[in-house]
Each structure stands twice: as C-alpha cells, then as structure tokens.
C-alpha positions, -999 to +999 in steps of 0.1 A: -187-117+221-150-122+235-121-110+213-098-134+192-071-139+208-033-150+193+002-157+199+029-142+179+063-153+183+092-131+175+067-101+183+092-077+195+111-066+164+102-070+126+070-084+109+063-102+139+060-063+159+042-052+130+016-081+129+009-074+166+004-034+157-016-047+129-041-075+148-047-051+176-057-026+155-084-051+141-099-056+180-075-089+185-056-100+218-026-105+214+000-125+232+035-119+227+063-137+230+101-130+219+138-136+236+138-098+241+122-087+272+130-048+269+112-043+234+087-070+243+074-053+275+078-018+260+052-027+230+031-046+252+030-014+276+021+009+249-005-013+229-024-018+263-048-042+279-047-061+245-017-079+249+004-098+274+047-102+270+057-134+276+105-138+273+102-170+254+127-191+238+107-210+212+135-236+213+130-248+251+096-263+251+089-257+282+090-221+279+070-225+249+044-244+267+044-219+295+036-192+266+006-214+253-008-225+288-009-184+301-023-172+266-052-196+267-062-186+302-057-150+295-078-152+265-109-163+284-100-200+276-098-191+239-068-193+214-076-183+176-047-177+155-011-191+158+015-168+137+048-190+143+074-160+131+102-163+154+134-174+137+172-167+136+197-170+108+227-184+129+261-173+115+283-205+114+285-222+081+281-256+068+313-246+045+332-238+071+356-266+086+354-253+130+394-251+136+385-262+173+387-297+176+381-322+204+405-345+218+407-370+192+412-340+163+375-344+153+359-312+144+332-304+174+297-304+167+281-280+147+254-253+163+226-261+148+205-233+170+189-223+135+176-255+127+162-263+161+147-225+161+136-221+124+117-259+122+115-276+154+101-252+174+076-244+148+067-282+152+063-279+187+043-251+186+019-264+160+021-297+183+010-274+214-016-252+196-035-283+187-039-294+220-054-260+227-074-250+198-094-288+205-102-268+239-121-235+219-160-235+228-158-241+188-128-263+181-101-247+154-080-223+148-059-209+121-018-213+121+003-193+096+040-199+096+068-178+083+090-195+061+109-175+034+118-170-001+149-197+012+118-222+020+107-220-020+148-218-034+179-226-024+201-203-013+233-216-014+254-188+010+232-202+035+222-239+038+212-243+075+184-212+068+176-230+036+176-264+047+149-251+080+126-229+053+123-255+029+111-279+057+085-256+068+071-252+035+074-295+032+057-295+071+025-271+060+018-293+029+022-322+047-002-316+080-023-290+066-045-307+042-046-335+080-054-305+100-087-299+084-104-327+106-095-305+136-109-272+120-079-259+117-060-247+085-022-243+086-004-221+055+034-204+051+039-172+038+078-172+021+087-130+019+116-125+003+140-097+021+116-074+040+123-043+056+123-040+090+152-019+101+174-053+109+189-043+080+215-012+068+204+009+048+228+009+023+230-034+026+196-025+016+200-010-011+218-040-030+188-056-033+170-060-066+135-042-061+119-077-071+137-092-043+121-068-017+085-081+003+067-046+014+059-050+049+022-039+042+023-072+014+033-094+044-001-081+064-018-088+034-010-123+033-014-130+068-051-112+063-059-131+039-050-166+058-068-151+089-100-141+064-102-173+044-116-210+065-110-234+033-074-228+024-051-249+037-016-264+031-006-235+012+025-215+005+021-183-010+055-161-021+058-127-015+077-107-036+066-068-041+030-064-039+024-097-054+012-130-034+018-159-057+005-192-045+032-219-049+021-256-061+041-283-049+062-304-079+042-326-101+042-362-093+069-385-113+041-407-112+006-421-097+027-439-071+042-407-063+009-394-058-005-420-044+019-419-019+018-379-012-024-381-014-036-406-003-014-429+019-024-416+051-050-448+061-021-466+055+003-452+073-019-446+101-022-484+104+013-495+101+028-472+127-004-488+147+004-524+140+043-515+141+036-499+177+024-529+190+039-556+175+061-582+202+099-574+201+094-544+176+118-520+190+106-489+166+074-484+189+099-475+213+100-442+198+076-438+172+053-410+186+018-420+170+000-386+173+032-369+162+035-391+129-005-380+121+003-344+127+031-342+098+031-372+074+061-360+057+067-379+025+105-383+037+094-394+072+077-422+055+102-434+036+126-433+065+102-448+085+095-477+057+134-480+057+130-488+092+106-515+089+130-537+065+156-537+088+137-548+119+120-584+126+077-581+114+049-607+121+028-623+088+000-594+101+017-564+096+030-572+067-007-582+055-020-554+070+008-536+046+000-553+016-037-546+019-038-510+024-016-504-003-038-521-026-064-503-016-055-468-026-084-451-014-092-420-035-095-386-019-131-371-017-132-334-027-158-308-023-184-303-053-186-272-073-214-260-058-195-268-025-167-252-034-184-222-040-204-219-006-173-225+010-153-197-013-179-167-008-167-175+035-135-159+023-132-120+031-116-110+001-142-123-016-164-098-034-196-118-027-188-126+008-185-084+015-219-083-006-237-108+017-226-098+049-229-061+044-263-068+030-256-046-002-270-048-038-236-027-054-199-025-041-181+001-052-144-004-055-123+024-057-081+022-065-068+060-057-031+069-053-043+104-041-074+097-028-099+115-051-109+079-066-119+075-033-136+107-026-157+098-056-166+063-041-184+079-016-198+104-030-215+081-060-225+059-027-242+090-012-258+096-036-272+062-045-285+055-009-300+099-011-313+095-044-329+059-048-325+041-013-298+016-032-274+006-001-240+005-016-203-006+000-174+010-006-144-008-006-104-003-018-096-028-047-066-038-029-088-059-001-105-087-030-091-108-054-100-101-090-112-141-095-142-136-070-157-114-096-171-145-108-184-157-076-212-128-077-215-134-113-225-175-101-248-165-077-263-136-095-272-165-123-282-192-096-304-171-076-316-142-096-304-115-080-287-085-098-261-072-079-232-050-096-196-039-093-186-008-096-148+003-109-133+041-096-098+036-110-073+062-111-049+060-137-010+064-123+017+073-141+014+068-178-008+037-179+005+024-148-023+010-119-019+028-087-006+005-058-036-005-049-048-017-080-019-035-092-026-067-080-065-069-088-052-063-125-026-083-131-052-113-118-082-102-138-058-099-173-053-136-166-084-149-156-098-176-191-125-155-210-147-190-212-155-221-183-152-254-185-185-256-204-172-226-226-199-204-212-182-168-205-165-165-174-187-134-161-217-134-183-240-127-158-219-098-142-231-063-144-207-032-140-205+002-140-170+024-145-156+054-141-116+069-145-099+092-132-068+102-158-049+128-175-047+138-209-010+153-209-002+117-204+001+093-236-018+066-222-046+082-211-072+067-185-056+034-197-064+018-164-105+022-167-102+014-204-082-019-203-105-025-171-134-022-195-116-039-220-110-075-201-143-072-184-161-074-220-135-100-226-149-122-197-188-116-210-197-091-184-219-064-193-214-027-189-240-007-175-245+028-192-212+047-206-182+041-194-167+075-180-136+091-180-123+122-162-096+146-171-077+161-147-056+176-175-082+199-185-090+214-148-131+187-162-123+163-139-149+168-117-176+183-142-172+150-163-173+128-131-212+147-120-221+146-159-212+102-160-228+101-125-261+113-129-267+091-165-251+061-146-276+068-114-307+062-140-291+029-153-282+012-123-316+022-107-333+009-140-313-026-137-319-025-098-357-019-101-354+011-080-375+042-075-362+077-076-367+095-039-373+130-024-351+126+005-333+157+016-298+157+027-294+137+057-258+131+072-247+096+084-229+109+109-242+117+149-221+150+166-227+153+204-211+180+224-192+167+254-195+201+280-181+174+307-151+171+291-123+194+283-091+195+258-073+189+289-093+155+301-079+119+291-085+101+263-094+133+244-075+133+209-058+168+198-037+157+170-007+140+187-004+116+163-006+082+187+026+059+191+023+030+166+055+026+162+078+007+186+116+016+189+138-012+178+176-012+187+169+029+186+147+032+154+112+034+146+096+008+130+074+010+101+058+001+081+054+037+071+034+045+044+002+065+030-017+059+059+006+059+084+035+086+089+067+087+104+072+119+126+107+137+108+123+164+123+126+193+100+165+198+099+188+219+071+167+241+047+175+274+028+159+295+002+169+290-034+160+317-050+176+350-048+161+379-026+152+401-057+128+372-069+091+375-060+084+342-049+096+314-029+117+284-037+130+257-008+155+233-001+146+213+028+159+180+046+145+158+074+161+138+094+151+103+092+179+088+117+154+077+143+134+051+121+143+026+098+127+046+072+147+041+038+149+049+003+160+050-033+173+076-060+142+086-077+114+078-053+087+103-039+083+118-008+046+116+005+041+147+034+013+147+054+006+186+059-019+201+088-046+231+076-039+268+087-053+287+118-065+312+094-086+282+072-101+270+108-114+297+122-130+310+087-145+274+085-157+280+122-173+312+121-191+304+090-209+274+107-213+296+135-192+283+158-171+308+166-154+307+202-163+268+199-132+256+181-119+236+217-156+222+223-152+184+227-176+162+208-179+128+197-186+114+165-203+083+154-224+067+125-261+069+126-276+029+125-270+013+092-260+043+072-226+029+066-205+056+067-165+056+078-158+072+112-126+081+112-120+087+150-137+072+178-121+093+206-137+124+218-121+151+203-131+190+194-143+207+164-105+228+154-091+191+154-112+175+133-105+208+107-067+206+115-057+170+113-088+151+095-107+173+063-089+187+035-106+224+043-087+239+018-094+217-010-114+221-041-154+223-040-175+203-058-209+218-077-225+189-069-231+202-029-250+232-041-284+217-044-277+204-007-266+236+000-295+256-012-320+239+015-299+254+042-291+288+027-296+316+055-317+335+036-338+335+000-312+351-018-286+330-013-306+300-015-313+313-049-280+318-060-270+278-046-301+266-071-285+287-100-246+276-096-259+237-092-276+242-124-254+263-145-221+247-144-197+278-167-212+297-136-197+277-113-162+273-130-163+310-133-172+319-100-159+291-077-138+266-094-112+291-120-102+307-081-097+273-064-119+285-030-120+262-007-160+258+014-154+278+039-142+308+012-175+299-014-202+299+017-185+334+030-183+348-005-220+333-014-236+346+018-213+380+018-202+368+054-231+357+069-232+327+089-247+291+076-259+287+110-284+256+096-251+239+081-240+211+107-210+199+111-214+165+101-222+179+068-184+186+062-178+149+074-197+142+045-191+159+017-149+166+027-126+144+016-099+129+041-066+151+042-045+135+020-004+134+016+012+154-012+041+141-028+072+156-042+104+143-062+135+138-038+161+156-043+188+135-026+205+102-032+198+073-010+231+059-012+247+095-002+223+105+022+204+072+040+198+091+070+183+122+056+158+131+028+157+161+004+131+181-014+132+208-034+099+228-036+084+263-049+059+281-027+027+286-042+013+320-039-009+334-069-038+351-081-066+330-098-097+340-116-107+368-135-127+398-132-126+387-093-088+370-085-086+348-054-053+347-038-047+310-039-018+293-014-008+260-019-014+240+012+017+219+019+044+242+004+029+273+025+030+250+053+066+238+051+075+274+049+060+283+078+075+257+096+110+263+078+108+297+096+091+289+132+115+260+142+145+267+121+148+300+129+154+306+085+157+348+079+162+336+044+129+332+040+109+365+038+090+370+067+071+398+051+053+377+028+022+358+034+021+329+052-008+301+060+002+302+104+001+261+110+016+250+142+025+216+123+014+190+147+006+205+184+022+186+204+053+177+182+060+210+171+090+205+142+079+175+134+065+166+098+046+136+089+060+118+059+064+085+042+084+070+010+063+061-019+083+034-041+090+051-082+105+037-111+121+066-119+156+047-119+187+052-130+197+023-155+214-003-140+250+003-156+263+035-146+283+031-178+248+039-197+245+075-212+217+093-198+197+124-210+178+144-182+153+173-189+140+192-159+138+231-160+128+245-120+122+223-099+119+196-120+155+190-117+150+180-082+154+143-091+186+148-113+203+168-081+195+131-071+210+112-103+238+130-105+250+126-068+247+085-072+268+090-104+290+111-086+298+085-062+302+058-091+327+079-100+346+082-070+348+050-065+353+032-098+383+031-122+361+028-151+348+055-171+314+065-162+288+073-193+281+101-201+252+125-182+233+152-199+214+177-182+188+201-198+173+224-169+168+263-164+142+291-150+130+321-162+159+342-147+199+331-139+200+355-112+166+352-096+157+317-095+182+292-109+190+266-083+217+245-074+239+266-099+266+258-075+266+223-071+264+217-111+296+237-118+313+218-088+298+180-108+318+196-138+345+206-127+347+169-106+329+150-137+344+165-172+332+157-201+312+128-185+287+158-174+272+183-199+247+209-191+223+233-213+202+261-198+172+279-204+164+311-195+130+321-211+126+354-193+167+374-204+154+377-243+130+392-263+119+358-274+112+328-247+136+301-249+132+263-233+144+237-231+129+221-258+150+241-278+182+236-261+174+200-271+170+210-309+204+229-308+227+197-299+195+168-319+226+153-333+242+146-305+211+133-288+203+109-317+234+095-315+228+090-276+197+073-283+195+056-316+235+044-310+246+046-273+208+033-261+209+063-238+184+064-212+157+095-211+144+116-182+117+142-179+105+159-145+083+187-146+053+204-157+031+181-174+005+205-195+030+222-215+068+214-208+063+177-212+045+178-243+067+198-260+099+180-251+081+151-266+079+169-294+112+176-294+123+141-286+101+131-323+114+157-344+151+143-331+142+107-338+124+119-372+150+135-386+181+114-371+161+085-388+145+099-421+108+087-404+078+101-407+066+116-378+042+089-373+071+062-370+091+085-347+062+087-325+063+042-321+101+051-322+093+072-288+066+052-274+089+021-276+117+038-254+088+041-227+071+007-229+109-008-229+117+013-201+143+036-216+122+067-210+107+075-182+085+108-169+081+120-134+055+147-146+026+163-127 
C-alpha cells in the first residue's frame, strides 16, 4: 500500500517544519511548499525521498496550483491531508494614517498582503485540494487549517491578523459540515503564541505561561484531526497542553439557526435561479461552485442584499418564498451511529482495542519512565503467564470520554475487556505531563446518562501508582483516578495499588499488587494459568556482512531532526527528543580539601531556539560508561563482540516496541538505548534461574525470587546494576544461555535525569546552568558496593575530557563515557516546564530554603531579582535565603556571589546558614528558621510572603515543614492541627511551593 501523501505550506520554518518532521516520521510523503527556498530545499534534502520542495507563494494561485498539480503526481496520483499553515502578520497598521499620498492627497492603498495570505489563499487552496482529493482511488481527504488564538478573540494591536483568523475559523464552520459529501473533513486549530524560534527570547518571556501553545500540543491537535473521519467544522484552541473545542455563538433565534443550519437547499437554488435569470447581472460573477464550498452566513446576506437591488422574475422570487418555507430539518447520525463512527477515531480507547486485537490496554502516564517500565512488564507478564494479549499505550494519545465507548460495547456485545491505569504521581499531587489532559476530562465527564444509568457501569479496571510518601499528597493521582472512576460506576478489579518510592518499596509493592491483580484479571478474563518459559519478543541476527564502518549502520550519532532556521535549531525539544549542547564554562565548587565532588556547569544553547524560565528543570540525556559495557558484555559472553552488527526486530504478533530499525551493534544498543546501570528488579530471577550456568547458581536465582529481605539485602540495599548481580551471583562466570534480547526485555529505555537550573532566563537566554554533586558512595552492609551516580559521573567526565578542568580531581574515580561518539562535547538535553515561579510582583517578600545544592534554583531567583532591581526605582521586597552544607570551608557554594547580592541588594536580601558538621551538635536549617519564627510569621501571615523549598525530600523537607507549622502555630495560637490547613492552604493557593526529590 502506497504512502499518504500531504502538502504543507509554510513547511520551512515553525510548526509548519515541525509538522513535516513529525508526518515523516509516521511513514507520510510530504510535499513542501514555503517562500523560502534555502530552508525549504535544505529540510527536504535531509528528510530524504519522503518529500519534494516546492518555492511557493500561497498568494499567486498559479504557483499554488503548480504546488498541488506536482504533489498529486508525485504521490502516485494520491493527495491525503491538506495542512494550510503558511501565513504572515504584515506590519502596517489599520491605525496608522500612510503619510504618502497620491496626487489628489488621498492616502494610497493599504497592503493588505496579510489578508490575501492569511484567508484567501487558504480559500484557494481548499478550492484546489477539492479538485484533487475527488481524483483519490477513494475520494476524500482531510484539511486542517491554522488559524490562531486571533481567529477565536480579538486582538486589537492587530486587526488585519485578526480580521484573516477570525475568517478562517468562520470559513471551516461554514464549508466543513458541506465538505462531508466529498469525504472530506475540514477543522482549524487556533495556538496561541508558540515557540518556534521566530521569536526572542526575552520577547518570549513576557508572555503569560497560559498564553504559550507547546509545539508538541500543536502535533497533538493536528494528530488528532489526521486520526479522527467524523469531525468536521471544528475549531479547537490550544493553549498549554490543553485542546479545547470552541462552539460557535448560540443562535439569537430559530431564524438564526435556520439560517446557519439548514439554508443551504435554498441557497443552492437561488444563486441557481439568480445565475440564469435574463438581464440578471449578478450571474456575471457569482461563482456557483465557489458559493457551495463556503456558505458563509455574511456571504448570504450580502448576497441577499444583492438580490433587492437588482431587477427578479415572479420565479425566483417563488422559488424564494418556497424554500424558505420549507425549512428542511437536518438529519443526524443515531446513537448507535454515532458510536460506530466514534470507535474510527485513533484516540479512541476502543478503536486501539479493536484494531490491535486486545482484551486489556494498559495505559501508563510516567514523567520518568518507570510507569512505563511497569506497563510492560505487567504486559509481559500477562501474555507469559496466562496468554492475555495486552496493549500498552501513553495516556496522553486517548481521550478520557472514550472510556465509555468500551464500556458501550462491552454491555452491547458481551465482551469484557478492561483498562488498566500506571499513573505516576508528580510533584505534590500534580499529574505528570502526560496525564494532565486525560484528567482534567475524566474529572468532568456526568457520573449518570441520559437515562440516568452510570456513565461506565459496565467498565472494568485495574490500577496501580507510582508515588512518594515524603510528599503530602501522596499517590494522589491513582487515588482521585480511582476515586472518579467509582464515581462514573465502573468497577475496580482487585486492590488498587500504590507504590512508595519514598521508602526505597517501590518495586516490592509494585511485584506484591501484580501478582494478586494477575489472578483477578485472569478470573474476570476466563483465562488459564500457563507454563510458558521466558520467551523474548524480540529477533537478534548478526550481520558479519556488515561493518561499523558500512552505511546506514547506527552508532549513536544522534540523527539530524532538527533543521536550522535563520541559524538555530528548531525544536520542539523535549523528553524524547534532545538538543545537542555544547558543554561550555564549568568549575568545581567545593574546595580541594573536601572528599567529594560538587559542579557548576553551563551549556551553550545559542545554536537553537531552545528557551527557558527561572525555576524550570533541565532534563540531560546521559550515555552509559565503557566500564558498564564491557562488564555487560563479557557476562553474556560476548566479549570481543561489542562492534558486531546486528539487527533487531519483533517476533510475529508479540507486540513488543523496537526501538531502532537500523542495523546497529551490541556496545550501541548498551551505550545509547538500555539503562545498564539502573536498578534490578526481583521479579527476573525466576527467568533467570532457567538459564543459570550451573546448579548452584540456578539455586541461588530460585532462593532470591522467593525471599524478597534476601534480595533487598543482597542486591537492591547496594543499587547493582544486571550486569554487577549476574557477575556477583555467578562469581564471574559467564551467562552464556542469557541472550541478548533478554536485556531488550526486561531493561528499561535510558531515560533523562533532571536537575534544578541554576541560572536566570532573563540573564542568561543563551546559556543554561546547573549546579550538581557527584555521586560516589558506599552502599550495603556487611558487603558495600561502590555506587556512581550515572549522569553526574558522566558530566564529570566530560567536564574534564573536553574542557580541559584540573579543578576537578583527576585522581578520583570516574565512569570513562565518550558522551556521544561522534559529537564528542556535546550533551543531550531539553527544558521541562516547573511551576516553581517567582510571584508575579517582585515587590512580594519571598522566603527560600535550600541547604547544598538545593539552592541551585535561588542562585536563579535571586539573579531575576537582581535585575528588578537594577532596573526599577521602586523598592524591591524583601528576599530571604536559608541555605548551608556541612562545612563553610569545604563545600559551601556560591559564597561569593551571595555576599556580592548583599552588598548590591541591602536589607532587601537576608541570609541564614547552616553548618551541621563545625559543632558538637548538628544544626540545619530548620533551625535557622526557628531562630528569626517571628520574623517569618510576620512575612507570611502579614506581608503574604511567598515560600520556597529545594532539596532533599526524605528528611530536609519534612522537617522544614515542621518548622513552617510550629511558626504558624505559635505566631497564631493554633493547634498544630490548624497550622497544618494553615500550611496546606499556602500550597494549594500557590504560595508555597517544593522542588524536592
């Protein structure tokens, strides 16, 4: 079967380059068309045989038509999709009386390039993809226009703009629901500001956050045009991560409606009658077929204008009368219709069920990626266990309102499929990104139908969290999950489980709800327990023709997605897809007498248009050690064979995700791909035991799968990683009968790790900072491991191989990583969004409390405050700052840059340190706090002062919540139970906030 093929206009630059990036990616053609020939033929070049540039000025038609006549022959005769994008914002004003006036003194006529770009070439090039889509082998196609938050309000600085959005919004109501004849559906997506690198950064950074589209929630509306074959005439805003679908006004009254609805037959026959009625000048230039694509409201009642003013015969003006007593009705599709035609949509939970053949989807919403991990492995172990196929999917791809869609056919046909929830918890209580919109939608769908019958009665689930307990709100996600699903009727199979990572259980209490949920859902599924042995999805064949030096053979080069745009790197860049940083400026920041390692490190981020705020994270993407690979190598036995080029695929129907489809060699895969060093589950043992090289050691898998205090004890209290736990178990002998794929299968994906940054987006657009200690300790008793935290020992060894840093110890430890091979220097990274803000006013006292490198964000604060201050006359609130280490002179940090904020700040700036290792007894912050309680009431009860905490979550946290009660408590005369609402109301009115891991 051919590919789909589309045309994008204004593909070169923006969300039209990332919607090309995007559809190729999903095996589309894509033709491209934009008034910039340089950036157009460069992405075409890179993207490959997929694409075709076309220089196109969607104004002239006849380069429009050119654009449409080569993209249908290119695609085989074929045209799919239609993504009219292209549009300017043209700088002359309606306000704005032109000083250049003609020969009479009459201003000259206004440009209105924006107008004839932004609405009437998006007419003409629905008018042109008509003609072609009537020429598919299956007539139809699907249009999506971008209109813009202008198209939905009205935005007054620029009228032009405003005036062309709104009448693309009024175009795809009009034709759309008209379209549908023709098979094809026409919508408008209306982002607000999205960016794309068009903008500055610090023009950016005006912005209200609300008032920002994410460029990966501009793919998701497209997607979910693309995915769906029933909606049409829709406008959907964008705003965040939300889509919100837009009604148009109510009608005034039933002639209004009547005349939006369902005037169209007689329309149709007036301009027919007024076309060819003698000495009727309007058929002159009535355009028939162009009046039935649009049927504008305000066309017809210009149009009806028209007819008044110009000489009619007795028969039209019958024909008038007697289609407008007619007032046919509109027919709409029955319920049972409705539904056949809404389980077609892709982000519809039934639809994935159907067409994947599956009897349980499992939907996982991870900001790390151990929810998803877990997805996997609870699929594994259904299809291993009890032949129960199962699909696992991210949350973020369905809508939470299709839930009842396989509740409706589970009750009409009898089937019993179930959903399955593996929610993370973020924050305290918050969803993580992927989640967020799936909530929001379920916590508003009506608990009863139209015939008061629950919504979901006949929906069974099963749910598991992933949370914290150091957090207040703990696994609130899975719990208000539960919560609304009970509300909506559906029925909970088994317990619902919850994981903490806060006690180091989360694992052990993921295997113990597993194992009694397996027995449920096999009950409810009528399914039989099975004695299959471990069988990877996954085929491995060694490639001996091929060598790391042959074409199309991946190392690790992370490939080109990005396309440079006037000299930066377009996104969007996020968890799944990295911009390549140089490593710049970095120094150590503790002092040579201390034992470990602390960093300060920037990247540059001037080659992309990569940008951020005060307070957000930086996700980095790190690459596993030479030492990890080669241990992982010889205990497979594969020593010598890291370089071997294989290829990987999925055995038929298993299922599973294959993550690369070029050839590509066993050290890459362990590099780039599996998170080697991670943590091991007790679950692989049994799996393990089968392919034990000898008795004894299959012995000793049997005993550690069954005895889990033996496990924590001997594998998980020293964090090893596989590759340490199969050398320890087998005292160095090789696991020769271990294949590869079985790492494929029970590894998780490497995953970014994030870290608070330490530098101000207003001071530093073009450069991001992090402040990070080294992890380098011994865990586990009687027998310590030596336990080196991935990403931090990686940074330092690139902080000393490229930079060149002697400040850094070269006699300690390191993990070797070359970073990425053939970028060396280069670090993968991307901006996670926080709402760790500063307060809007910088007039509003804040109170910070971050001892080590949990000050990193303040470094942050205190810089955007410090500008405020430079460049403002009034008085700036006032900052507190509660921070400190064990030792002043080993491993305080920054102590430089705080006395320069006082000396620059005054008064405005206070600081209290805590040093718990220079006295007999420990002292922390907690009880710096204590020492000045007045002062901080005062702050927070009177001034509505604004509260910070960054750091350690277990024990720091907790007690300066502590603190913060006994403050409130005793500022207040409450009982500690009221201070504790007093505290929790700070948070939920977001007065407090914690940045705490």
């Amino acid at each position: 079967m051919s590919k789909p093929v589309a045309i994008i206009t204004g593909a070169a630059s923006g969300m039209g380059l990332a919607l090309t990036r995007h559809l190729v990616s999903k095996g589309w053609r894509v033709a491209m068309a934009d008034i910039d020939p340089e950036n157009g033929s460069r992405l075409s070049s890179e993207l490959g045989a997929d694409t075709i540039f076309q220089q196109t000025d969607v104004s002239n038609y006849d380069e429009q038509a050119r654009l449409f006549s080569r993209a249908f022959t290119w695609g085989g005769n074929r045209l799919d999709f239609l993504a009219a994008n292209a549009g300017i914002d043209d700088k002359q004003s309606l306000y704005e009386i032109n000083e250049a006036l003609d020969a009479d003194g009459i201003p000259k006529e206004m440009n209105l390039k924006t107008i004839r770009v932004d609405l009437d070439a998006v007419i003409q090039g629905i008018w042109l993809f008509k003609h072609y889509a009537r020429k598919n082998n299956t007539p139809g196609g699907k249009i999506v226009i971008t209109s813009s938050a202008a198209g939905i309000y009205s935005m007054a600085t620029n009228p032009l703009y405003t005036s062309a959005k709104h009448g693309l919004v009024g175009l795809v109501r009009a034709c759309g629901p008209q379209f549908v004849e023709e098979n094809i559906t026409v919508n408008c997506i209306c982002p607000s500001f999205v960016p794309t690198g068009l903008c500055p950064p610090h023009v950016l950074h005006k912005f209200p956050k609300e008032h920002i589209t994410p460029m990966s929630t501009v793919l998701k509306a497209f997607d979910t045009f693309i995915g769906d074959n029933t909606m049409t005439g829709q406008t959907v805003e964008l705003s965040l991560e939300h889509l919100y679908f837009r009604k148009q006004p109510e009608w005034a009254n039933e002639s209004q409606k009547w005349l939006g609805e369902e005037s169209g037959e007689f329309w149709k026959e007036a301009y027919e009658s007024l076309a060819t009625t003698e000495g009727n000048f309007l058929g002159q230039f009535l355009n028939y077929d162009l009046m039935i694509l649009t049927y504008p409201p305000i066309l017809s009642c210009t149009v009806f204008l028209s007819i008044a003013a110009v000489p009619v015969s007795s028969g039209l003006l019958n024909t008038l009368r007697n289609n407008a007593a007619k007032q046919k009705k509109t027919t709409f599709a029955s319920s049972e219709e409705k539904q056949e035609l809404a389980s077609d949509n892709v982000r519809s939970l039934d639809h994935a069920l159907v067409c994947q053949d599956k009897s349980i989807i499992i939907l996982y919403g991870s900001q790390t990626g151990t929810a998803e991990e877990y997805a996997r492995r609870l699929a594994r172990n259904l299809h291993d266990d009890y032949s129960i196929a199962a699909e696992v999917a991210d949350i973020e791809d369905f809508d939470a309102s299709s839930l009842n869609e396989v509740a409706t056919k589970n009750s009409r046909t009898g089937r019993r499929a179930l959903v399955c929830f593996i929610l993370a918890t973020y924050g305290d209580g918050e969803p993580t990104d992927s989640t967020a919109s799936f909530y929001q939608d379920l916590t508003t769908i009506e608990a009863t139908d139209a015939e008061g019958d629950f919504a979901l009665r006949d929906l069974h689930y099963i749910a598991f969290g992933l949370g914290n307990n150091t957090y207040e709100k703990f696994n609130f996600m899975v719990r208000s999950f539960d919560e609304h699903l009970q509300r909506l009727g559906a029925t909970r199979l088994g317990a619902r489980g919850e994981g903490d990572d806060g006690l180091g259980t989360l694992d052990e209490d993921f295997l113990a709800w597993k194992d009694e949920t397996l027995v449920e859902v096999a009950s409810h599924l009528h399914a039989k327990k099975s004695d299959k042995k471990f069988a990877s999805p996954y085929e491995i064949v060694e490639k001996p023709e091929l060598t790391i030096d042959s074409d199309g053979v991946f190392l690790g080069g992370r490939k080109a997605t990005e396309l440079r745009n006037n000299g930066l790197l377009v996104g969007p860049f996020d968890g799944k897809t990295s911009y390549l940083a140089p490593l710049g400026y970095s120094k150590q920041l503790f002092a040579p007498t201390c034992d470990r390692d602390c960093l300060h490190i920037e990247f540059d981020i001037s080659g992309a248009n990569l940008s951020y705020e005060t307070g957000d994270h930086l996700g980095i993407l790190p690459t596993n050690p030479d030492m990890e690979i080669q241990r992982m190598l010889m205990i497979l036995g594969l020593s010598g064979k890291g370089d071997t080029v294989i290829t990987i695929s999925e055995k038929d129907g298993s299922g599973a995700k294959v993550f690369i489809a070029e050839p590509t060699t066993y050290s890459t895969i362990l590099r780039y791909k599996l998170d080697i060093c991670g943590k091991v589950s007790r679950e692989i043992c049994g799996a393990l035991a089968a392919m034990a090289p000898n008795a004894e050691v299959k012995a000793h898998m049997i005993q550690l799968a069954a005895d889990r205090n033996l496990f924590h004890s001997t594998v998980t209290s020293r964090c090893l990683n596989l590759a340490q736990f199969l050398e320890t178990a087998s005292n160095g002998l090789p696991w020769s009968s271990l294949p590869f794929s079985f790492l494929l299968s029970c590894l998780a994906p490497l995953q970014p790790r994030y870290y608070s940054i330490s530098s101000s987006g207003q001071v530093s657009p073009k450069t991001i900072h992090i402040t990070t200690a080294v992890k380098d300790e011994l865990l586990g008793k009687p027998n310590p491991s030596r336990f080196l935290g991935l990403t931090t020992n990686y940074l330092k060894g690139l902080t000393i191989a490229n930079n060149g840093n002697r400040e850094v110890s070269p006699n300690r430890t390191l993990l070797p990583s070359p970073g990425i091979q053939s970028l060396p220097g280069m670090v993968a990274l991307h901006v996670r969004r926080s709402n760790f803000r500063l307060p809007a006013s910088s007039h509003t006292p804040i109170i910070m409390i971050g001892p080590g490198t949990g000050v990193a964000p303040f470094r942050a604060f205190m810089q955007d405050r410090r500008l405020f201050a430079k460049n403002q006359t009034q008085k700036l609130g006032m900052s507190i700052l509660f921070t400190g280490s064990q030792n002043r002179a080993k491993d305080y940090i920054y102590a430089d840059e705080w006395e320069d904020l006082k000396a620059v700040l005054g008064n405005d700036f206070q600081m209290h340190t805590a040093f718990s290792r220079e006295s007999a007894e420990k002292v922390y912050v907690q009880h710096r706090m204590l020492e000045v309680k007045e002062q901080l009431f005062d702050l927070i009860h009177n001034k509505k002062a604004w509260i910070y905490i960054c750091g350690d979550a277990a024990h720091m946290a907790k007690d300066v919540n502590t603190a913060l009660v006994d403050i409130v408590a005793g500022g207040k005369g409450f009982a500690t139970k009221d201070a504790v609402n007093y505290i929790t109301n700070l948070k939920d009115s977001g007065r407090m906030h914690e940045d705490i891991w």
